[in-house]
C-alpha positions as CSV (number, residue, x, y, z in Angstrom):
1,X,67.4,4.0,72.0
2,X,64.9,3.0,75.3
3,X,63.6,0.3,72.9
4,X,66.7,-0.9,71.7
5,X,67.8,-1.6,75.1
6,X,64.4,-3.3,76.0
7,X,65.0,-5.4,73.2
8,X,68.6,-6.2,74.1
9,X,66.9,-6.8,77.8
10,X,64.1,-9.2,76.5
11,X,66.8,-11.1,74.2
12,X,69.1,-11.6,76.9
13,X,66.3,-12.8,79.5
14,X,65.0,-15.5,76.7
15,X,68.5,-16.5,76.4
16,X,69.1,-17.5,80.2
17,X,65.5,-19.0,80.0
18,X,66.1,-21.5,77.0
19,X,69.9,-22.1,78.9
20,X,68.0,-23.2,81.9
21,X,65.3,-25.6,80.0
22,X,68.3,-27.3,78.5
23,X,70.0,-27.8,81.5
24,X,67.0,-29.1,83.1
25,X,66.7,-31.3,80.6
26,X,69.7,-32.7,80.5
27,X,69.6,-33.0,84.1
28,X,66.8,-34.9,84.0
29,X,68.0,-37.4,81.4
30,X,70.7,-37.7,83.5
31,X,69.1,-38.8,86.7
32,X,66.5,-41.2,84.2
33,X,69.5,-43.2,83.2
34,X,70.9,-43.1,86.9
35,X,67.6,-44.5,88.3
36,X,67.6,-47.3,85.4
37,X,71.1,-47.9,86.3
38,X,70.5,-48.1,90.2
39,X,67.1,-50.4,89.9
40,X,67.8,-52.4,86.8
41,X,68.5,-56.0,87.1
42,X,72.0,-55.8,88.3
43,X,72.3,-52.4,89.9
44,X,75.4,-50.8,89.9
45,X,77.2,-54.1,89.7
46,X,76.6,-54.3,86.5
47,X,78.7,-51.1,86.2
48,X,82.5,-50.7,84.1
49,X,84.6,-49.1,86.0
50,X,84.3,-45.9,84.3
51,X,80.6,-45.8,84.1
52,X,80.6,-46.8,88.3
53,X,83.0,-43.2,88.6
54,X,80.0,-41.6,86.6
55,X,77.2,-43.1,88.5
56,X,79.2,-41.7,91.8
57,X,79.4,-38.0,89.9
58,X,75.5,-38.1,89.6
59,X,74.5,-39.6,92.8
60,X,76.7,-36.6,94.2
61,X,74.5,-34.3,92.0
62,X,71.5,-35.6,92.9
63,X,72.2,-34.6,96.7
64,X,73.5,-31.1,96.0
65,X,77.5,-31.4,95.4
66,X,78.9,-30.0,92.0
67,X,80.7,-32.6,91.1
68,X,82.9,-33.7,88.1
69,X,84.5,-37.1,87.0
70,X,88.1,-36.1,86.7
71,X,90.1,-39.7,86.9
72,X,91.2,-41.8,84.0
73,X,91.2,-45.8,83.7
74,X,93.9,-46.9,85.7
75,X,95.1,-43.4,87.3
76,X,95.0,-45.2,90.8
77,X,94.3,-41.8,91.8
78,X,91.1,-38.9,92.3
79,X,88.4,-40.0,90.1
80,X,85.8,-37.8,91.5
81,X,86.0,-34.1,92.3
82,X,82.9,-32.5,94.7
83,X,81.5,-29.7,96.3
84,X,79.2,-30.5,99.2
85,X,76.5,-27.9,99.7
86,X,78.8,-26.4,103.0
87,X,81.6,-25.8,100.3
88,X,83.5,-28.5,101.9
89,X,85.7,-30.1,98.7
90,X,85.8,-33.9,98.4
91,X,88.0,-35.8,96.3
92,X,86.8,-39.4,95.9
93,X,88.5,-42.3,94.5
94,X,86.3,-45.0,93.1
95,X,86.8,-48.8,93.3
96,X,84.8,-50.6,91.5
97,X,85.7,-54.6,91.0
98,X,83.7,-57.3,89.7
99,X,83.6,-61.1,90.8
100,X,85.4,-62.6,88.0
101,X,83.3,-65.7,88.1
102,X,80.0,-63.2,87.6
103,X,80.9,-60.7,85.2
């Protein structure tokens, strides 16, 4: 029975491990592409308006919120939902335009 629930213990504890490698992988890949986006040759300018609302959701990551995109194209309304590290809640709307003559 005691090894049983060693084993159980052990399985559970490699679990939560390989969770956390995946996330911090992810989270890495993340904050690769947000770099890239940020210091490529147009920035965030370059940006659609739904990938801008992303790029807001992972700067806001990067600093410590838990935040989520939550608006839709055209919703003229809360596109970003956050939790600052005080567990202060932020709703954001982003506007993102574009110089019609440049892009």
């Amino acid at each position: 029975m005691v090894v049983l629930l060693v084993l159980a213990a052990a399985g559970v504890v490699a679990v939560v491990a390989w969770q956390r490698q995946v996330q911090e992988q992810a989270d890495r890949q993340r904050m690769s592409r947000l770099r890239m986006v940020l210091t490529g040759p147009s920035g965030l300018d370059s940006l659609k308006p739904d990938a801008f609302e992303f790029a807001v959701r992972d700067l806001l990551r990067r600093d410590g919120y838990r935040a989520e995109k939550v608006g839709q194209s055209n919703d003229q309304s809360v596109d970003v939902l956050a939790d600052d590290p005080m567990g202060r809640r932020w709703a954001l709307q982003c506007k993102h335009k574009q110089d019609p003559l440049n892009g």
